[in-house]
Biopython code that builds the backbone (N, CA, C, O; Angstrom):
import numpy as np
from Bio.PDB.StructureBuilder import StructureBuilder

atoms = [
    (1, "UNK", "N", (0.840, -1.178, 0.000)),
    (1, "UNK", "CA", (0.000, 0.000, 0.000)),
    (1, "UNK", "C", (0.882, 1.237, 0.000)),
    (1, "UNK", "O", (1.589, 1.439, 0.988)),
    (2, "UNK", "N", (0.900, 2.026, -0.956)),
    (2, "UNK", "CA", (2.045, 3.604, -1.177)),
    (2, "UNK", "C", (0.798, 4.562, -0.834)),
    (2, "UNK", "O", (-0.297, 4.550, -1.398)),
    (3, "UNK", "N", (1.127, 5.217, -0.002)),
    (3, "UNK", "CA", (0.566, 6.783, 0.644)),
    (3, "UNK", "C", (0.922, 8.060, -0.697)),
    (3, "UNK", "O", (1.879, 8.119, -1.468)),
    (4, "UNK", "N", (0.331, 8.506, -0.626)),
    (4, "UNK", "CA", (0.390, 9.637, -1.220)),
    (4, "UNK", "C", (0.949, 10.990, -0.810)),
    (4, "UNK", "O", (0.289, 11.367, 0.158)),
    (5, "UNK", "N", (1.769, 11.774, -1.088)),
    (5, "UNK", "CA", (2.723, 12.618, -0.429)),
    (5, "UNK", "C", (3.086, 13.837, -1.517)),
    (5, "UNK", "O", (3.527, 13.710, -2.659)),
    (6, "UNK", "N", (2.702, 15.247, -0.673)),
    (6, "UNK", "CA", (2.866, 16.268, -1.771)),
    (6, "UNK", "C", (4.241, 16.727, -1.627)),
    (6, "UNK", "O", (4.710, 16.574, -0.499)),
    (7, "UNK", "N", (4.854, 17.154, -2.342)),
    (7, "UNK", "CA", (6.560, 17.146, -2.501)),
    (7, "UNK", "C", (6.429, 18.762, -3.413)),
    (7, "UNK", "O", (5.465, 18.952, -4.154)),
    (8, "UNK", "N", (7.295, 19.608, -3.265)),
    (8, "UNK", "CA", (7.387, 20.582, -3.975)),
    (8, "UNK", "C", (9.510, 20.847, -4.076)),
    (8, "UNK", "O", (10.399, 20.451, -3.322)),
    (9, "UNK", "N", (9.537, 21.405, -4.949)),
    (9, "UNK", "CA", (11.290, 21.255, -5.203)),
    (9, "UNK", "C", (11.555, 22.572, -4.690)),
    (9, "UNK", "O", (10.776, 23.511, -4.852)),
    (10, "UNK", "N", (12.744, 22.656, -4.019)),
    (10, "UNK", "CA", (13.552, 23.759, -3.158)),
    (10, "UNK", "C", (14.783, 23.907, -3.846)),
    (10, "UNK", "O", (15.634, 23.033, -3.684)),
    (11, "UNK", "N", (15.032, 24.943, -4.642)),
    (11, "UNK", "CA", (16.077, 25.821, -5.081)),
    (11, "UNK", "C", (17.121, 25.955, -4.038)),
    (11, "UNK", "O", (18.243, 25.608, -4.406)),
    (12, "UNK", "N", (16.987, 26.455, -2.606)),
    (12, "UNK", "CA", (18.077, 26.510, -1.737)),
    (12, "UNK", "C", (17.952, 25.387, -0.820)),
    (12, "UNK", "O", (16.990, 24.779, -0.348)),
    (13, "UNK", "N", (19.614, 25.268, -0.677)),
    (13, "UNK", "CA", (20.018, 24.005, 0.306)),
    (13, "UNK", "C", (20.730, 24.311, 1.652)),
    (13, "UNK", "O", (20.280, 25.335, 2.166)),
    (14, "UNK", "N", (21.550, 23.812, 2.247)),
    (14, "UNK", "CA", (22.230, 24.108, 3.509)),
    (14, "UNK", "C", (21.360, 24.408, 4.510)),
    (14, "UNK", "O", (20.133, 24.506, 4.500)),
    (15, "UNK", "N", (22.379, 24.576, 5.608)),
    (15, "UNK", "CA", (21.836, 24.507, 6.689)),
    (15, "UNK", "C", (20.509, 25.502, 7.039)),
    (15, "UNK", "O", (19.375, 25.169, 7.383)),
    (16, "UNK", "N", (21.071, 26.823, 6.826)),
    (16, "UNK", "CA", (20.124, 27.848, 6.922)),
    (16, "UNK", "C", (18.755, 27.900, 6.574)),
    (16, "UNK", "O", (17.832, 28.362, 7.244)),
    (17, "UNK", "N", (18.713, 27.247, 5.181)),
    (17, "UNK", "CA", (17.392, 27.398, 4.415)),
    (17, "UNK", "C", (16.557, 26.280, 5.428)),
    (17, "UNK", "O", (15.520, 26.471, 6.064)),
    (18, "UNK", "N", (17.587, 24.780, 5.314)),
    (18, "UNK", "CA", (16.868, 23.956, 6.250)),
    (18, "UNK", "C", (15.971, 24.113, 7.490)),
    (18, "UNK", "O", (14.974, 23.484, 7.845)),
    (19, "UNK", "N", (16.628, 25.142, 8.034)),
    (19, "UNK", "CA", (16.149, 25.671, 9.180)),
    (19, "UNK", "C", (15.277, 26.510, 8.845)),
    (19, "UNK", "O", (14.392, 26.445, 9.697)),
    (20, "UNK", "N", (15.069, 27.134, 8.212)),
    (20, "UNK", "CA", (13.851, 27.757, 7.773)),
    (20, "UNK", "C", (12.782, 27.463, 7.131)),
    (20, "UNK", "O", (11.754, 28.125, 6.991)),
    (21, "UNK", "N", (13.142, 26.149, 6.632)),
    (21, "UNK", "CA", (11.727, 25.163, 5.898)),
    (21, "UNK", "C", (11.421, 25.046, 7.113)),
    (21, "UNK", "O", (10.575, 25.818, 7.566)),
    (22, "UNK", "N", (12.006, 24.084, 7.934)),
    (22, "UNK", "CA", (10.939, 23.937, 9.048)),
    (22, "UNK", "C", (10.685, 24.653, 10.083)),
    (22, "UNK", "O", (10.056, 24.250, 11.061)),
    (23, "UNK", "N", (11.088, 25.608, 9.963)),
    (23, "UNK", "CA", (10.095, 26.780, 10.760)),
    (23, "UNK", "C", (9.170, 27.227, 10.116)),
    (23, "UNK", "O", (8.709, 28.334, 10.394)),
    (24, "UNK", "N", (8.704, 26.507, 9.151)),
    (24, "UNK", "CA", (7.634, 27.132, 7.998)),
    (24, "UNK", "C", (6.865, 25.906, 8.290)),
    (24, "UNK", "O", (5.933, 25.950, 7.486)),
    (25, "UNK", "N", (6.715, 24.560, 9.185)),
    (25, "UNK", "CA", (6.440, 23.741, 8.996)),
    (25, "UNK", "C", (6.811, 22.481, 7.785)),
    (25, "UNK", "O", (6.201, 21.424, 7.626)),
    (26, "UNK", "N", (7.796, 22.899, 7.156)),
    (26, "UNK", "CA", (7.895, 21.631, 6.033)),
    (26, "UNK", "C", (9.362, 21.273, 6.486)),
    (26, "UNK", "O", (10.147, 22.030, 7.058)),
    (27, "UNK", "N", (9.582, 19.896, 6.092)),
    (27, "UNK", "CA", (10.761, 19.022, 6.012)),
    (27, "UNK", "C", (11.871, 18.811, 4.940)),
    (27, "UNK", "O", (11.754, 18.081, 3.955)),
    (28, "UNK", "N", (12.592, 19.299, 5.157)),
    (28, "UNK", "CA", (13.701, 19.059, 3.642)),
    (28, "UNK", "C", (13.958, 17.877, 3.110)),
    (28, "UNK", "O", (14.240, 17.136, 4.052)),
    (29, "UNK", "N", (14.006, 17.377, 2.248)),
    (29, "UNK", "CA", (13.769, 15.632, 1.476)),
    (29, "UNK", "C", (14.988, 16.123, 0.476)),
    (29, "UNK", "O", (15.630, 17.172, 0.422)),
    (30, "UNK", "N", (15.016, 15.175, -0.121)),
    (30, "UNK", "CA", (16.224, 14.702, -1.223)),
    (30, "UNK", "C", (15.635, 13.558, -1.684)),
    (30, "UNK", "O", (15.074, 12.782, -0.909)),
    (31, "UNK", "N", (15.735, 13.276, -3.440)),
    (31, "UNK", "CA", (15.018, 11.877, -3.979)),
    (31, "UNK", "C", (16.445, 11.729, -4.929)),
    (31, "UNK", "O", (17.147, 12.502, -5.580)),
    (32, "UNK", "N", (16.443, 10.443, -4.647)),
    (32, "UNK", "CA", (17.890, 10.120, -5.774)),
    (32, "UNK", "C", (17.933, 8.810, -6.304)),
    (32, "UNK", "O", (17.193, 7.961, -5.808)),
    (33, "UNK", "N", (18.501, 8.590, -7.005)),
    (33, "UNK", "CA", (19.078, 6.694, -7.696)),
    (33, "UNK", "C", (18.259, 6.408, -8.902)),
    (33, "UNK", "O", (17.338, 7.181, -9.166)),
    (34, "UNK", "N", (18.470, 5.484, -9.588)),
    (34, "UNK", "CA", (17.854, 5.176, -11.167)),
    (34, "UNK", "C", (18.585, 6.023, -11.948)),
    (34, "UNK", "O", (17.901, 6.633, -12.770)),
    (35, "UNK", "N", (20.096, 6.326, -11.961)),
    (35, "UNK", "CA", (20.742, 6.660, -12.712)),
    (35, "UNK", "C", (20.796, 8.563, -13.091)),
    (35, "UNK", "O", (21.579, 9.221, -13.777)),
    (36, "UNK", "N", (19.277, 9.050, -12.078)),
    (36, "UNK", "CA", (18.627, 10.387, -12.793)),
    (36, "UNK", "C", (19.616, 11.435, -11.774)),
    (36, "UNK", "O", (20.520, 11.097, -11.010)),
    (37, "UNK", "N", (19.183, 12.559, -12.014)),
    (37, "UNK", "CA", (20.120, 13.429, -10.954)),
    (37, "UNK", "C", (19.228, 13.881, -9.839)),
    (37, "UNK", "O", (17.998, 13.915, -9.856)),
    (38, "UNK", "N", (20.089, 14.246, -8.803)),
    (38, "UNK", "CA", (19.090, 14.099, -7.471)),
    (38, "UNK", "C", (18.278, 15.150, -7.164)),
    (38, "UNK", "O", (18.812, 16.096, -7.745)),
    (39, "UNK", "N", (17.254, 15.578, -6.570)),
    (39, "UNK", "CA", (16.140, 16.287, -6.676)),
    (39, "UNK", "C", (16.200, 16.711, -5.197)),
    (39, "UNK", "O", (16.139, 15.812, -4.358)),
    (40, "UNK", "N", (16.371, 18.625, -4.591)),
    (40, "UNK", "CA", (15.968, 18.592, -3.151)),
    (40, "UNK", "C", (14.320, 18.613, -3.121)),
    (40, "UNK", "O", (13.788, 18.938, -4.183)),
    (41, "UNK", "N", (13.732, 18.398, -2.362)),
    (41, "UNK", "CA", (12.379, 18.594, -1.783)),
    (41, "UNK", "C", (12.200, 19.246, -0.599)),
    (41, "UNK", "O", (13.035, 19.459, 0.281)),
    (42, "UNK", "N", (10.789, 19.613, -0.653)),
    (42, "UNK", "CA", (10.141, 20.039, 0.669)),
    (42, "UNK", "C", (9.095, 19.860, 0.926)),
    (42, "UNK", "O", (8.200, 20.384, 0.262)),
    (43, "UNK", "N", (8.802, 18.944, 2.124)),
    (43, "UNK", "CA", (7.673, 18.185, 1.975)),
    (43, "UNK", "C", (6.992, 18.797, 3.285)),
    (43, "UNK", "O", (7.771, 19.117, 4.183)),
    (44, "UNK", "N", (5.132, 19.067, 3.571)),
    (44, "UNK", "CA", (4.844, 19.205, 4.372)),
    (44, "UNK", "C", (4.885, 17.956, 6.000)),
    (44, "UNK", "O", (4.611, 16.756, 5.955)),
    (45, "UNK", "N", (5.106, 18.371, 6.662)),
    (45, "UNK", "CA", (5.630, 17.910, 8.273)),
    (45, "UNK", "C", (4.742, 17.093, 8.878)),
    (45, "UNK", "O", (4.927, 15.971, 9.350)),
    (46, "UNK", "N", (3.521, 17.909, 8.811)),
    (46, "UNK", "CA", (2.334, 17.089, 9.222)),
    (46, "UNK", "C", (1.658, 16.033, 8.278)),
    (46, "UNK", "O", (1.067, 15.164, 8.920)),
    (47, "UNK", "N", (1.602, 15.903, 7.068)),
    (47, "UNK", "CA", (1.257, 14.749, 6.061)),
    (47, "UNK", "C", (2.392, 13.630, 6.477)),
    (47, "UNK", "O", (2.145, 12.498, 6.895)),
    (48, "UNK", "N", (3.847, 14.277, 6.239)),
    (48, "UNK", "CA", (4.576, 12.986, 6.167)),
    (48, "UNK", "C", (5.109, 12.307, 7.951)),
    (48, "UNK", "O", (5.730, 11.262, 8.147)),
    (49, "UNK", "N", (4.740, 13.051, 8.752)),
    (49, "UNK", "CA", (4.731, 12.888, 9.916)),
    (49, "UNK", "C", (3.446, 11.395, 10.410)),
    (49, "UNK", "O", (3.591, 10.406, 11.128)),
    (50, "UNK", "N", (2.417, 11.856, 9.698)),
    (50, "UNK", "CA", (1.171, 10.794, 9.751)),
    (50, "UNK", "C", (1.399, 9.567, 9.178)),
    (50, "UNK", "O", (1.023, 8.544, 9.749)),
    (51, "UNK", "N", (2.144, 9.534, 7.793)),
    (51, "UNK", "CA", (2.525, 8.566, 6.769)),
    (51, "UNK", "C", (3.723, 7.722, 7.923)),
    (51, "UNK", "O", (3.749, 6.511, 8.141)),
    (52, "UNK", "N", (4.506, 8.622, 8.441)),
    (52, "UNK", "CA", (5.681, 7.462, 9.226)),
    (52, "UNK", "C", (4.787, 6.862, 10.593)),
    (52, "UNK", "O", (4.819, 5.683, 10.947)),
    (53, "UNK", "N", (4.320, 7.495, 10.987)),
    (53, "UNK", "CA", (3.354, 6.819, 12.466)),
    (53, "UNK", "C", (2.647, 5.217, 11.765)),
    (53, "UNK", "O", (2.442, 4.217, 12.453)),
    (54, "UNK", "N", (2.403, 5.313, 10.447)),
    (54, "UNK", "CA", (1.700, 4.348, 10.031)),
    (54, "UNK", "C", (2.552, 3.771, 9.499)),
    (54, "UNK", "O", (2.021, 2.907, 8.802)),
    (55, "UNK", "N", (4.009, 3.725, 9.377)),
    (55, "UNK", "CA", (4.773, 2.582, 9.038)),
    (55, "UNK", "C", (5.104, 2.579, 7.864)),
    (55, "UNK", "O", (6.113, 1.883, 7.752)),
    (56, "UNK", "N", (4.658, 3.164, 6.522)),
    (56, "UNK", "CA", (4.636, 2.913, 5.057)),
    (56, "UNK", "C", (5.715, 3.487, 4.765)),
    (56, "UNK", "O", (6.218, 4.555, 5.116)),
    (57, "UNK", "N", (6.131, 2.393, 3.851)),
    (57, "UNK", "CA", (8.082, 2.738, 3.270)),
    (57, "UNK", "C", (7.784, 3.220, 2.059)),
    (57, "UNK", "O", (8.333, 4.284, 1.769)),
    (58, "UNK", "N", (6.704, 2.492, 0.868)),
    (58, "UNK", "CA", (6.311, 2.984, -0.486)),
    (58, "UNK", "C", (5.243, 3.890, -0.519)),
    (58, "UNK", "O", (4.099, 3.653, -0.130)),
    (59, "UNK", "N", (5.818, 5.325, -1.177)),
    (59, "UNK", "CA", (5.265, 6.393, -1.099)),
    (59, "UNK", "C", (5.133, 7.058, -2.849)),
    (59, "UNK", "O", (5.946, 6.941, -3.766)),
    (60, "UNK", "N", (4.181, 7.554, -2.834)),
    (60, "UNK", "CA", (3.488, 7.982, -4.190)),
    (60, "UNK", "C", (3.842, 9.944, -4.078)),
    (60, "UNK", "O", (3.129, 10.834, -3.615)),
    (61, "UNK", "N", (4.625, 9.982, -4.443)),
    (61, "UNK", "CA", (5.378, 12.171, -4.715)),
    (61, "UNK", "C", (4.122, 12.478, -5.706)),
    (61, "UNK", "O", (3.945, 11.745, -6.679)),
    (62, "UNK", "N", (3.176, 13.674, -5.417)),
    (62, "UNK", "CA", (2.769, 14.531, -6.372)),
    (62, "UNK", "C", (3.307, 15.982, -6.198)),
    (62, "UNK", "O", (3.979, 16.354, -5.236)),
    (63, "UNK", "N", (2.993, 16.618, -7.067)),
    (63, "UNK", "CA", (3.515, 17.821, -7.014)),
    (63, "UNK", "C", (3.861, 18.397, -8.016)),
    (63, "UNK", "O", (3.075, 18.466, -8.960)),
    (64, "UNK", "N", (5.410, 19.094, -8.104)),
    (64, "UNK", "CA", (5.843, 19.223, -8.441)),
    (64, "UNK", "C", (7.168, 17.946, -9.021)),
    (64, "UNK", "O", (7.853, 18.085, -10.034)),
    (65, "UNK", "N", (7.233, 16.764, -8.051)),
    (65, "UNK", "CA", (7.213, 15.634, -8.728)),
    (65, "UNK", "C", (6.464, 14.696, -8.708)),
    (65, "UNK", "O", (5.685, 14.915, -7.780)),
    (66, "UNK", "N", (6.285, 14.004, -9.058)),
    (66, "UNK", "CA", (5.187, 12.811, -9.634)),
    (66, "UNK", "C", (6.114, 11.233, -9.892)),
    (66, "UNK", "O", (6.491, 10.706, -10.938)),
    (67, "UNK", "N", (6.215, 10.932, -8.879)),
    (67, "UNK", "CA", (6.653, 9.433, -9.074)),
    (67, "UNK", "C", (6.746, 8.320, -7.943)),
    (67, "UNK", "O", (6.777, 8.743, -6.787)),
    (68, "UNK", "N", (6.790, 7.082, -8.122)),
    (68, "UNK", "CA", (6.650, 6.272, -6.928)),
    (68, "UNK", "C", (8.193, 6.076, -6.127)),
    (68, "UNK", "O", (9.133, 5.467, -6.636)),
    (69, "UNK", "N", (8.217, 6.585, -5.072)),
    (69, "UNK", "CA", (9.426, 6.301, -4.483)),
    (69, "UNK", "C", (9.246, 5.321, -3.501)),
    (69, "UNK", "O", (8.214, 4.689, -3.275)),
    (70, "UNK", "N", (10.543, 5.224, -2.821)),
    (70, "UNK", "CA", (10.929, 4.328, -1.564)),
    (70, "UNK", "C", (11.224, 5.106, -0.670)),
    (70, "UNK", "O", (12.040, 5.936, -1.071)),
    (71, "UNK", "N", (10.790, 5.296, 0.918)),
    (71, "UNK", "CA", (12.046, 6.064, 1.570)),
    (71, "UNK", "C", (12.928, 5.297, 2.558)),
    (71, "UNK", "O", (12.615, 4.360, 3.293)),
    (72, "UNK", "N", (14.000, 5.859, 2.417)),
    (72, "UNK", "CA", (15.342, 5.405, 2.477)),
    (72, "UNK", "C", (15.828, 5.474, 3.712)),
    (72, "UNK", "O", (16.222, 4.500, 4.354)),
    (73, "UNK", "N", (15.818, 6.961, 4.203)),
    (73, "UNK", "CA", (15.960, 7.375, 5.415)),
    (73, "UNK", "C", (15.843, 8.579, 6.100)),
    (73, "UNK", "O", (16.025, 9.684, 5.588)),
    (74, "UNK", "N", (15.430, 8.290, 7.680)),
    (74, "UNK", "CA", (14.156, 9.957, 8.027)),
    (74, "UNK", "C", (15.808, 9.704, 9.103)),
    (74, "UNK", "O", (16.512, 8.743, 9.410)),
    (75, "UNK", "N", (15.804, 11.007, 9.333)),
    (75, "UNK", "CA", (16.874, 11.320, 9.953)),
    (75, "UNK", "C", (16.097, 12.299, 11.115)),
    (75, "UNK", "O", (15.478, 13.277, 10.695)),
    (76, "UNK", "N", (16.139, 12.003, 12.705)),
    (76, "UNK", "CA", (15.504, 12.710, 13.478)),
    (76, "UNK", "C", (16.444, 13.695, 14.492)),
    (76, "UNK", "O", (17.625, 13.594, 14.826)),
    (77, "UNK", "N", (15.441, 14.652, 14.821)),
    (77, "UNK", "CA", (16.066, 14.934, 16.162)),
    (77, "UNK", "C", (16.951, 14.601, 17.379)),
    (77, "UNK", "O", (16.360, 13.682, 17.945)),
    (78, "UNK", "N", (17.870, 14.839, 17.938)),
    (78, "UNK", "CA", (18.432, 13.972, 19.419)),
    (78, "UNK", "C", (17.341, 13.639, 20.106)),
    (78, "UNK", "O", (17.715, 12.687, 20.789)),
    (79, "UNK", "N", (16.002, 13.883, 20.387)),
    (79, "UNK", "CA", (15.095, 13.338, 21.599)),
    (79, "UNK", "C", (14.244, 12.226, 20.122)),
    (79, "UNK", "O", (13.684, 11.203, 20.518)),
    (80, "UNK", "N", (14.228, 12.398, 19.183)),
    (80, "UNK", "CA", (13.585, 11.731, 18.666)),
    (80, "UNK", "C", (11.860, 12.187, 18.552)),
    (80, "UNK", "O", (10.841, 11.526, 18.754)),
    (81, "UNK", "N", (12.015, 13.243, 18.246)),
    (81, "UNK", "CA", (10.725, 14.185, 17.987)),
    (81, "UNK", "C", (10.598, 14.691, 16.613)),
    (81, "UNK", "O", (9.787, 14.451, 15.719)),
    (82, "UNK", "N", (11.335, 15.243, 16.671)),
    (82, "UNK", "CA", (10.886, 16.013, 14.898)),
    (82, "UNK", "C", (11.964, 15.064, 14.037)),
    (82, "UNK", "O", (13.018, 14.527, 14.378)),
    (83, "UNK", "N", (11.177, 15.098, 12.672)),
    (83, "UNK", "CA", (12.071, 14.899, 11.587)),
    (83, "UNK", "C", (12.983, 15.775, 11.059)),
    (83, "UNK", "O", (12.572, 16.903, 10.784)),
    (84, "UNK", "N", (13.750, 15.593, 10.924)),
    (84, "UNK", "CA", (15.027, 16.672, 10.355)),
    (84, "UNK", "C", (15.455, 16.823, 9.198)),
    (84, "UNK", "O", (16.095, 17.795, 8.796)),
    (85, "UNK", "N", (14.916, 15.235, 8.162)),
    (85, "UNK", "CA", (15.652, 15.267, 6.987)),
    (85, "UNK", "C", (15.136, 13.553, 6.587)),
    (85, "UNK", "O", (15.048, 12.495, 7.211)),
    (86, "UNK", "N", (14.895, 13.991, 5.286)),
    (86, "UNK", "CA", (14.278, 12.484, 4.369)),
    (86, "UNK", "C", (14.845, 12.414, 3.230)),
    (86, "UNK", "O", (14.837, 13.328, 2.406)),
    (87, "UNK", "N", (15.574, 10.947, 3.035)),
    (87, "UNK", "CA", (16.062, 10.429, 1.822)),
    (87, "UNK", "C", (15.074, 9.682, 0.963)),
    (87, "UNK", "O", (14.773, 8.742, 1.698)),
    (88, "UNK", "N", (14.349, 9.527, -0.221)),
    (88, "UNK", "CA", (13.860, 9.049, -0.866)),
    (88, "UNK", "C", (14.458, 8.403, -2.051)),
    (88, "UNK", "O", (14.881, 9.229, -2.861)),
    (89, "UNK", "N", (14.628, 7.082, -2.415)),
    (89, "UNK", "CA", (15.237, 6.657, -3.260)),
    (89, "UNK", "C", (13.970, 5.714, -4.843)),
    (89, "UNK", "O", (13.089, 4.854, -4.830)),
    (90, "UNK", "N", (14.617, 6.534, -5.879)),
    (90, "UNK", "CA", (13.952, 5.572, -7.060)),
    (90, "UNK", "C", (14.107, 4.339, -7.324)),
    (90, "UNK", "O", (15.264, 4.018, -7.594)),
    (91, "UNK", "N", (13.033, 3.220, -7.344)),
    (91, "UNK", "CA", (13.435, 1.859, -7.695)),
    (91, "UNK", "C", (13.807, 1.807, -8.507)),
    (91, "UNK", "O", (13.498, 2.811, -9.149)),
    (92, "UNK", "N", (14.688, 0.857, -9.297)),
    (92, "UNK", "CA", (15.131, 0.376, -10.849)),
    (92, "UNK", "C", (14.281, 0.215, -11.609)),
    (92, "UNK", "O", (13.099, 0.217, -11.262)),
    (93, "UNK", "N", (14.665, 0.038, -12.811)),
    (93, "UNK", "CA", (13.763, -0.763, -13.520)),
    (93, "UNK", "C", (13.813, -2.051, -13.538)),
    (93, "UNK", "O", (12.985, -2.692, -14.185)),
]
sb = StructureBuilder()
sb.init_structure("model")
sb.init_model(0)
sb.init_chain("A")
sb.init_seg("    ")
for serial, (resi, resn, name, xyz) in enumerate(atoms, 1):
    if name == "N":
        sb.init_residue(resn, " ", resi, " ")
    sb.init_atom(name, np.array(xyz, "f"), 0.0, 1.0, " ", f" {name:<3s}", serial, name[0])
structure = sb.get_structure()
């Protein structure tokens, strides 16, 4: 079962901006592999916050991208509260 997940692409990277997506409420993502070049994201906090409580690894990107990913890895906080950062990876063909 793949969840559905709105994804929009972020022009700026590093630390700073990071910190300022999510003070805006959204999460900084990265989608990469299948040979393509890698894509930053910014995904809202509270959608993909609900999607990990429920366990689901295969996730469906609309948006500004549109494709079925995997995620790879949520990288959290020291107390283990907020998300900090999501890897999403493309299956092969």
């Amino acid at each position: 079962m793949a969840e559905t997940l709105k994804a929009t692409k972020r022009e700026k990277t590093g630390k700073l901006a990071n910190r300022n997506l999510r003070r805006e409420g959204q999460i900084p993502a990265v989608l990469y592999g299948a040979g393509q070049d890698v894509i930053h994201l910014a995904l809202c906090a509270e959608q993909f916050e609900a999607i990990v409580r429920h366990g689901v690894k295969n996730i469906t990107l609309e948006g500004d991208v549109s494709e079925s990913v995997v995620m790879r890895e949520v990288q959290w906080d020291t107390f283990g509260v907020e998300v900090l950062h999501v890897d999403f990876f493309r299956p092969g063909n």
